[in-house]
N, C-alpha and C positions, 0 to 999 in steps of 0.2 A: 580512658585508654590505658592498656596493660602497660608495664614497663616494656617486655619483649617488642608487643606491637610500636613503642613511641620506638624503638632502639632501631627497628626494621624499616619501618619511615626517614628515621634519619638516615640510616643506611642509601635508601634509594634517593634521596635530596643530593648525599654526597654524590651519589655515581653521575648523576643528572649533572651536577655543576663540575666536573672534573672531566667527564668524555665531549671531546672536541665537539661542537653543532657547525652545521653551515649554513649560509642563511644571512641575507643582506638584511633580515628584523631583527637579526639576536647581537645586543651592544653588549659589552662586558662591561662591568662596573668599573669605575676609574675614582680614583682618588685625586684631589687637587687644593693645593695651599692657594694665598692670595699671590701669592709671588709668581704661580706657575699659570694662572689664570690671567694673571695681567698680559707673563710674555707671550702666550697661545691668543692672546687678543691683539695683540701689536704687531704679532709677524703673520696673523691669518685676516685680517679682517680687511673687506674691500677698499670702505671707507679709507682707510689709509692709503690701499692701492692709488686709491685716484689720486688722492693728496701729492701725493710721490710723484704720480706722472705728471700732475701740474706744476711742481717746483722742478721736474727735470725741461718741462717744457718753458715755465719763465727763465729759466740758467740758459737755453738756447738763446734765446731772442733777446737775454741782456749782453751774451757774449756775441751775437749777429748785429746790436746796436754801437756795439764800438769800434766795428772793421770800416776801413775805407770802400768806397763807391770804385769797384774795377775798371783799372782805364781799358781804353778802347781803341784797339788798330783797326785802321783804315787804310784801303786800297784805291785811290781814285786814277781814274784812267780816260783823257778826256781824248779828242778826234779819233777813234775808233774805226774813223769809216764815213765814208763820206764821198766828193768827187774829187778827182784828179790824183793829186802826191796823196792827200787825204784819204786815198782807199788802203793804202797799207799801213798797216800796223806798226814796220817800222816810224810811222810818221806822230805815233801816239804820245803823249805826255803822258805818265805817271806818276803818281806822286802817294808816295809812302808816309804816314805819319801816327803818332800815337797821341791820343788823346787823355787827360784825366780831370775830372770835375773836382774842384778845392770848398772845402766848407770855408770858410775863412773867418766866417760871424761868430762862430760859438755852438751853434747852432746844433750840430752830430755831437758834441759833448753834452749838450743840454739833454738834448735823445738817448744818450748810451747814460746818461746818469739816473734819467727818468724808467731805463729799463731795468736799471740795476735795485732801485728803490722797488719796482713792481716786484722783482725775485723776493726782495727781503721779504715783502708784505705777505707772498704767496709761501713764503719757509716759516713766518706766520703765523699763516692758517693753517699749516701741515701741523705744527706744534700746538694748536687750539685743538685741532680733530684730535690727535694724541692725546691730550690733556681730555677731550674730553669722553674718549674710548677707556682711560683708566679711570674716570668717574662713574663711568656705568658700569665698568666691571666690577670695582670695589662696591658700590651699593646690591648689585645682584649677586655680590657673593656673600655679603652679610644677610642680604634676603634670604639664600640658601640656609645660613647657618642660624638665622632664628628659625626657618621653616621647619631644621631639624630640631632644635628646640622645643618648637609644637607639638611633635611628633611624640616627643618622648617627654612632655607634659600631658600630651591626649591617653599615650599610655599609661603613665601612672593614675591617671582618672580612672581610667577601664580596669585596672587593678583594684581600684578601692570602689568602684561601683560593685563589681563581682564579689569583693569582700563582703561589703555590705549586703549584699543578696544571701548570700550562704547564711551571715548573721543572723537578719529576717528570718530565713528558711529556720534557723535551728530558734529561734522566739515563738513562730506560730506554731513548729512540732512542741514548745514547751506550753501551749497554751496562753504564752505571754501577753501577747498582740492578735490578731483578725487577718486572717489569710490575705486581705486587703495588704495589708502592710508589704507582704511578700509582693503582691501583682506588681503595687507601686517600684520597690525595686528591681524588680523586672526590667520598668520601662526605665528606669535611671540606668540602667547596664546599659540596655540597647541604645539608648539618648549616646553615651559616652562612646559605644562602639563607632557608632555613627560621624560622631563627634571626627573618632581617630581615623576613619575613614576618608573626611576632607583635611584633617589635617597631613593626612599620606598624597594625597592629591596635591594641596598647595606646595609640598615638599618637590613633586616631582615637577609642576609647571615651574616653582623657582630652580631647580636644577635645567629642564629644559631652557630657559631664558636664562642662564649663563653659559651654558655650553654651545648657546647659538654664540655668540661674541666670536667665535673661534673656528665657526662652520660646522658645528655636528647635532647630532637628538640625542642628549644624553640625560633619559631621563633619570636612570640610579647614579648619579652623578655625586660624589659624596663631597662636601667640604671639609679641610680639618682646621682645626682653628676654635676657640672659644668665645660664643656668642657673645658673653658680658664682655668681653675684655673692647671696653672700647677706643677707637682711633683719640689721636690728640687733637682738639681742639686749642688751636695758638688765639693771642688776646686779637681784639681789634684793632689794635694799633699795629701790631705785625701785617693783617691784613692791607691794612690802610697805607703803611709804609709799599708795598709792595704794588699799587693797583694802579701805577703809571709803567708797570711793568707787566701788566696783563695781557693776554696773547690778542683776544680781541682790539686791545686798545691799541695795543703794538702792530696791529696789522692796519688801523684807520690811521695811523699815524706816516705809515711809511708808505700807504697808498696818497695822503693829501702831498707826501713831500716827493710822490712820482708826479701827479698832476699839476705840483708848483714847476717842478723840471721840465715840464710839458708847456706849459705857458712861457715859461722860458725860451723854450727854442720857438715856439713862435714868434714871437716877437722878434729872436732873432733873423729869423727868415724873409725878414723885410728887406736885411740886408742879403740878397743872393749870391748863391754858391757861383764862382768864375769857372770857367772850360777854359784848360791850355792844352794847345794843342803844339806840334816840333815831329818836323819830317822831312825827309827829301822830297825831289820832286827829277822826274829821270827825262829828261825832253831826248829823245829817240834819234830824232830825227837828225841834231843836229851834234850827237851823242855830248851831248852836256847834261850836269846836274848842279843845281840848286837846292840850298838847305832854306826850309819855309818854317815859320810861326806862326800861331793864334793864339790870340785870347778872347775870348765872349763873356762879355757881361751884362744878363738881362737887367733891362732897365725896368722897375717896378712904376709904371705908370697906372697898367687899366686892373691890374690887381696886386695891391699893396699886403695881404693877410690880415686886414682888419677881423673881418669873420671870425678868421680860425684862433686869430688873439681873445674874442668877444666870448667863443665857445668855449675855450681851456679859461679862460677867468670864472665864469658861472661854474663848470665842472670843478673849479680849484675851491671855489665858495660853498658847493657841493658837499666836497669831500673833507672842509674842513666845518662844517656843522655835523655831517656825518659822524668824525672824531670826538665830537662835544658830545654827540648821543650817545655813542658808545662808551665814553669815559661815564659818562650822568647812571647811563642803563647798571655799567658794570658794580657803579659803587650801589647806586639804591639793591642790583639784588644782589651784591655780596652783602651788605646788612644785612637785609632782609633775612640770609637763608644764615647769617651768622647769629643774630636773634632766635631765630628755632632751633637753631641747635643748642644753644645756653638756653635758651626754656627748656628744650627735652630732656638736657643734663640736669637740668636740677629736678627734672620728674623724678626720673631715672635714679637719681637720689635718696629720693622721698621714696619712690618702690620700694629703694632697701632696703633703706633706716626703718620703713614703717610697715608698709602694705603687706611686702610679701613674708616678712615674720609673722605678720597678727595674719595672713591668712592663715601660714602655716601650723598655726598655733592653733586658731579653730577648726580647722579641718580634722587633725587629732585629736583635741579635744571631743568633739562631735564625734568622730567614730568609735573612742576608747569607753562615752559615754553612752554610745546605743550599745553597744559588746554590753555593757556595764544594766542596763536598763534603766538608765539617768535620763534621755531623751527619748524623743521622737521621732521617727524616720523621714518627716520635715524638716527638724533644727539640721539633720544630718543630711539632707539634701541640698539645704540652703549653703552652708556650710564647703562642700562640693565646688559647688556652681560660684560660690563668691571666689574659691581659690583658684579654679579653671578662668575668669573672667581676669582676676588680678592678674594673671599671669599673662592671659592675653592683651590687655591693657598693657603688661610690660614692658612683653614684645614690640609689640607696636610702638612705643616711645624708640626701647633702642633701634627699630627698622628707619622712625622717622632722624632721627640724630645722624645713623651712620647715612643716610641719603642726603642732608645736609648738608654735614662737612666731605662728601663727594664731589657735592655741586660748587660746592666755596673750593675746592680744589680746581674744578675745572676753571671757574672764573677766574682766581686769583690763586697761581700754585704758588708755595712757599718757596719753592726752589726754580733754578731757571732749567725749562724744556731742554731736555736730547732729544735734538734732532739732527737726524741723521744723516751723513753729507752727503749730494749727488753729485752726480757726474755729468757732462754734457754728450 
């Protein structure tokens, strides 16, 4: 293609990307750090929604568990009707009183303490789902940014396969080598075009799968940030300091101590809540009044709450093995994902210090050597394909590392959870 022509082409690219389109298919390309990714995931993402309306809905019901039981006015109005003086009304008693039910056992404290423990457990979980919304966006935006990576190692592949073809081309026009040589480069071009082809693809599904976090399809989604540069990895004993203070853990922990509050008030309930009652009483008839009192006290003979004692014990034994598996879970796979990550790092190492210079170094070599007529368009293919491979092997350590210390973030974060306060 002529200069004029490439200049005119470009020309029309410009006009095309600069005049407004309409069109619910056409995204504009967007730029985005890790910082800006995380808060488009925090403030957009359902998951949290719900979280939210579940800790504004336990703040209800621990603030509904600590209010008094509403007393109760009563109207009672006895001869009504009847025969003789008894048919009039003026001949009616009356009697006005207010009633209110007393916990007096402990019992509505055990209750409002048991509900307040349940809010914590449920703020929690709100701070587990957070924790673990910034782990998937941090690994999907490091997926993004080796994806671009690939991209622009696919490229330089397709640079130096095309090199090497043009080379070939001017070796068989010298007589050098057998038109074969050229075909074979051919297919190494197109292998590599090909190549760059899915590496443009994975680029865009990991841009799509981070732009979902946040509700949209963005698939030119660009990351900016530099791939090597990787997250810090803190020692094990940081971790291990820290894993009595994990969101999981912390939410088995202050569900077992709403269910012991719960047992609690069972039991107390054995001892039952009194009715007093205090009222006038209006006798009509004889236009007099009398000041009346009650008190009621059920007597627990034909049901004592053994049951619901028998059931908040099991549920209390429940939720306190419950807390032992989630402490046991939490520490085995924080190890766990804390081990692959110091494996990865010291791949990751080893790429540097070794792999990806001596690729680097043959791959040059081999091509300076076919230019040269020192090789074969084998040694220079092999060559190639080991530096394309090392590099993708690299990738992949740093993908698996930074998912890692993602996951060892959401288990056990170094810092304690913002979370956000509601309102009832």
């Amino acid at each position: 293609m002529s200069p004029i022509s490439r200049f005119a082409v470009g020309c029309l690219w410009a006009a095309a990307l600069i005049a407004p389109v309409h069109g619910s298919d056409v995204r504009p390309t967007s730029v985005v750090d890790l910082d800006a990714a995380t808060r488009l995931a925090l403030e957009r993402s359902p998951r949290l929604g719900i979280s939210e309306a579940n800790s504004v809905a336990a703040a209800g019901r621990s603030s509904q568990a600590e209010g008094w039981t509403n007393p109760i006015f009563a109207v009672t109005t006895d001869r009504i009707g009847g025969r003789g003086t008894a048919r009039k009304f003026e001949s009616a008693e009356v009697t006005y009183s207010l009633e209110q039910s007393i916990v007096w056992s402990g019992a509505g404290l055990a209750r409002a303490s048991s509900a307040r423990a349940e809010w914590r457990a449920v703020k929690h979980a709100w701070g587990l789902e957070r924790a673990r919304v910034r782990a998937e966006v941090t690994r999907d935006f490091h997926a993004l940014l080796i994806a671009q990576e690939r991209v622009r190692a696919s490229e330089q592949a397709v640079d130096l396969a095309r090199e090497t073809e043009r080379a070939a081309a001017a070796r068989v026009a010298a007589g050098q080598v057998p038109p074969l040589e050229e075909r074979k480069a051919t297919v190494s071009r197109t292998e590599a075009e090909l190549s760059l082809l899915e590496a443009a693809l994975g680029r865009e599904t990991a841009a799509v799968t981070l732009s979902a976090h946040w509700g949209e399809d963005a698939p030119e989604l660009i990351a900016t940030g530099v791939a090597e540069s990787l997250s810090v990895l803190p020692s094990w004993d940081a971790y291990e300091a820290r894993l009595d203070r994990a969101p999981g853990v912390l939410v088995g922990v202050e569900r077992a101590n709403a269910t012991r509050k719960l047992l609690l008030a069972q039991r107390l309930d054995r001892l039952p809540p009194i009715t007093v009652a205090a009222g006038v009483t209006d006798y009509r008839a004889d236009n007099e009044r009398a000041y009346v009192a009650t008190v009621e006290l059920p007597l627990p003979i034909w049901n004592r709450g053994g049951g619901a004692v028998a059931e908040a014990t099991a549920l209390l034994r429940s939720a306190e093995l419950e807390t032992t598996t989630i402490e046991r879970e939490t520490r085995s796979a924080a190890r766990l994902r804390w081990n692959e990550a110091r494996a990865r790092r010291e791949a990751i190492d080893r790429f540097r210090r070794e792999s990806l210079p001596a690729s680097d170094e043959a791959r040059r070599v081999a091509a300076d050597g076919y230019r040269a007529g020192k090789f074969s368009y084998l040694e220079v293919l092999d060559a190639q394909r080991v530096w394309l491979d090392t590099r993708n092997s690299y990738y992949a350590a740093l993908a698996a590392y930074e998912t890692a210390v993602a996951d060892l973030g959401s288990l056990v974060p170094q810092a304690e959870l913002e979370i956000p306060e509601v309102h009832e």
